[in-house]
C-alpha positions as CSV (number, residue, x, y, z in Angstrom):
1,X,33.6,48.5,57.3
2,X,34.5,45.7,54.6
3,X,32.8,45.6,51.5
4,X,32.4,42.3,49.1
5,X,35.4,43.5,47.5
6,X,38.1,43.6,50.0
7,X,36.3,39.8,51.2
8,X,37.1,38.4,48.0
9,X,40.9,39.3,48.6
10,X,40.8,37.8,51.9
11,X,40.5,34.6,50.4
12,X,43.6,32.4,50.5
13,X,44.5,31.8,46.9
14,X,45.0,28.4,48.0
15,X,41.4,27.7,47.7
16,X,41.0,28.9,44.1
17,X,43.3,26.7,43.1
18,X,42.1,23.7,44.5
19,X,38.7,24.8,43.2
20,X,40.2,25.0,39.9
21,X,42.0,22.1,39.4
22,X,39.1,19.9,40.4
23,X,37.1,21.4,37.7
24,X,39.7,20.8,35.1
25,X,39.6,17.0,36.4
26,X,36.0,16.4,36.5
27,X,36.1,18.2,32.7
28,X,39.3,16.1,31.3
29,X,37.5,13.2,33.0
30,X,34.2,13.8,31.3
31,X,35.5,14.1,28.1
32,X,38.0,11.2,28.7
33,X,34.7,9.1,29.4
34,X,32.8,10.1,26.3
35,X,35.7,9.7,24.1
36,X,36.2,6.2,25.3
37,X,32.4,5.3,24.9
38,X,32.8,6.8,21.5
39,X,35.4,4.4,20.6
40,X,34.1,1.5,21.9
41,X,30.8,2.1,19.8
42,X,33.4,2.8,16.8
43,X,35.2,-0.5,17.7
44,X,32.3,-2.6,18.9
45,X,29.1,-2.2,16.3
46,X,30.5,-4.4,13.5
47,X,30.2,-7.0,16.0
48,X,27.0,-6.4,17.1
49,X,25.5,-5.5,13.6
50,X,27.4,-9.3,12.6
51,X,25.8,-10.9,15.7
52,X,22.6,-9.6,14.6
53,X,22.9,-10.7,11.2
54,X,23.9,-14.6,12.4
55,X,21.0,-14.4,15.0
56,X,18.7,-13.3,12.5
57,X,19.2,-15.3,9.7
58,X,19.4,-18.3,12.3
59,X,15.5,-17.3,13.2
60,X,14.9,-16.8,9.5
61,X,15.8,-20.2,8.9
62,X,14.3,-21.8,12.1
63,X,10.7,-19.9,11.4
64,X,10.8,-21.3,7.4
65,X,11.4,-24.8,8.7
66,X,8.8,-24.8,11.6
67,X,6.3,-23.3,8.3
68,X,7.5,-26.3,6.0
69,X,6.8,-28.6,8.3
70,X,3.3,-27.7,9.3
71,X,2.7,-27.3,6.0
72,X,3.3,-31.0,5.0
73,X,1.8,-31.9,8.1
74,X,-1.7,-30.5,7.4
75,X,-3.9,-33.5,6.4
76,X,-4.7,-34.4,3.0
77,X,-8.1,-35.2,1.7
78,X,-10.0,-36.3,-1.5
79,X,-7.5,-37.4,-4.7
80,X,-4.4,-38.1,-2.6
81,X,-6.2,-40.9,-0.7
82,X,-7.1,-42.9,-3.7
83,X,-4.1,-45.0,-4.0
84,X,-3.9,-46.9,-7.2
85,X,-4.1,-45.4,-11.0
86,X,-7.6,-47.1,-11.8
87,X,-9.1,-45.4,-9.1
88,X,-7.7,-42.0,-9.7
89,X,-8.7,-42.3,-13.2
90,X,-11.9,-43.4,-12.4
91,X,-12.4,-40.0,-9.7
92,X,-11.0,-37.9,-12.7
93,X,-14.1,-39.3,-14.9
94,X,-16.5,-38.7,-12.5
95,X,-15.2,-35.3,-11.3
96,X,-15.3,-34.5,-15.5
97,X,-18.6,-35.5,-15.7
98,X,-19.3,-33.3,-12.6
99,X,-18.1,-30.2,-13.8
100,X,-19.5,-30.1,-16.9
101,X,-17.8,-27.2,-19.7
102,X,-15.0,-26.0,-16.4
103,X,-13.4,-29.4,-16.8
104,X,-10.9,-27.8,-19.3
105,X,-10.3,-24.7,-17.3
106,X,-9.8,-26.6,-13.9
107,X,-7.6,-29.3,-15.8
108,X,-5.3,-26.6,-16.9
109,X,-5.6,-24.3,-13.1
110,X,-4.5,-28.1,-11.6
111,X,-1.6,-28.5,-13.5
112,X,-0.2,-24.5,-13.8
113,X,-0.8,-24.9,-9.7
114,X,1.1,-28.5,-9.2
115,X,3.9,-27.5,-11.5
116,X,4.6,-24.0,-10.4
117,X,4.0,-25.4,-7.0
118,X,2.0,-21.8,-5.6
119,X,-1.8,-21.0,-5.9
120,X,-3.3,-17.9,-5.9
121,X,-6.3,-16.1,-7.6
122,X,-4.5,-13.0,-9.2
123,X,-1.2,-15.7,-10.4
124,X,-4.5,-18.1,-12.0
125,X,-6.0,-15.1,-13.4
126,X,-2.6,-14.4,-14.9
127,X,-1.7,-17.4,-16.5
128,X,-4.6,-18.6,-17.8
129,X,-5.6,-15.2,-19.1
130,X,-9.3,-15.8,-16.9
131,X,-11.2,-12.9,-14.9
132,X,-10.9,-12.8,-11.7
133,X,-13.9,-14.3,-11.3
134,X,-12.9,-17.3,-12.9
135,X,-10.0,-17.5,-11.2
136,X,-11.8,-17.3,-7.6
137,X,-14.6,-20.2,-8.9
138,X,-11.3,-22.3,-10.3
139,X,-9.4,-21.7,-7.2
140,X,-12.9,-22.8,-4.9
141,X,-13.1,-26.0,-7.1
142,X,-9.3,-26.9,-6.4
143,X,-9.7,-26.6,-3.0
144,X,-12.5,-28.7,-3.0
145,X,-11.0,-31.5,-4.8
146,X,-8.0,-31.4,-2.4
147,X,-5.3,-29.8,-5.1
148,X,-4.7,-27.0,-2.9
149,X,-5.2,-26.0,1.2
150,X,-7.8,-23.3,2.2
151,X,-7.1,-19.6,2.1
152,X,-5.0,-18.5,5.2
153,X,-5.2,-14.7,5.1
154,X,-2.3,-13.1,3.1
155,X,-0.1,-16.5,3.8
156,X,-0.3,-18.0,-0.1
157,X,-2.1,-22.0,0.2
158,X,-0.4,-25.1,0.4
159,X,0.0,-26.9,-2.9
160,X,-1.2,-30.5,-1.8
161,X,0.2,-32.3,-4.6
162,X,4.3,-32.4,-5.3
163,X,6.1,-30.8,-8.5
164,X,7.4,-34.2,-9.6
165,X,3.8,-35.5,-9.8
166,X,2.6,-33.0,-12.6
167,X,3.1,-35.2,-15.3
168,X,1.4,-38.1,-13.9
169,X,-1.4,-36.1,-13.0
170,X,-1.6,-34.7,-17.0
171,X,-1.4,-38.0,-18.2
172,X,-4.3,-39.4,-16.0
173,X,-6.4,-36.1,-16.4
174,X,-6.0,-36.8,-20.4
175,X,-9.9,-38.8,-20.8
């Protein structure tokens, strides 16, 4: 009778070997393999953090153009039509007449808004040291008038008038 024992020692040796260098390759290998990726991550990410820098900024710059350019191609309306200075000065009397006591406050909102060249409630309320109410009636009647484009959600409106205008508009809102 043979027991497990005395099978085990009939074994060749020869197979044990075998068996055991094969492991030892298959583990070397293994760790030959992960060492390798290792490096090549170690070796390769500045490149891919630089490409992703260049081919971000690139998209950066593309999105701000595409934005600048819709931006000066929304249409104008109301003062900007008028083109010489009789007429503007002329639409400035009538729109004086029209509001009444806010001509003062939206005077000053139109030129803090052409010459800083951004329009929001909260920067209106701010500068002109108005409520907030105020602001939002001021901001309504420059929209209106065509100084600024409508409210688009959290984007900040279009200032319809350009920075190097801002003193010819003072001098022609001056009545």
């Amino acid at each position: 009778m043979v027991t497990i024992t005395e099978e085990r020692r009939a074994l060749p040796p020869v197979l044990d070997e075998v068996d055991e260098r094969r492991a030892r390759r298959i583990a070397v290998g293994g760790a030959a393999a992960f060492a390798l990726v290792l490096l090549a991550f170690w070796v390769w990410w500045p490149a891919g953090v630089l490409l992703g820098l260049v081919i971000g900024s690139l998209a950066v710059l593309r999105v701000g153009r595409a934005m600048t350019a819709s931006a000066l191609a929304e249409p104008s309306g109301g003062l900007h039509e008028l083109a010489g200075e009789e007429e503007l000065r002329a639409e400035f009397r009538r729109l004086r007449v029209r509001l009444g006591d806010d001509w003062s406050a939206f005077r000053r909102a139109a030129l803090q808004v052409t010459q800083a060249q951004w329009a929001s409630v909260a920067g209106l309320q701010r500068e002109l040291r108005v409520s907030t109410a105020t602001a939002q009636h001021l901001m309504g009647q420059l929209e209106r008038e065509g100084f600024v484009g409508p409210s688009r959600g959290t984007r900040p409106r279009v200032v319809r008038l350009a920075r190097d205008r801002a003193a010819e508009l003072e001098r022609l809102m001056q009545l």
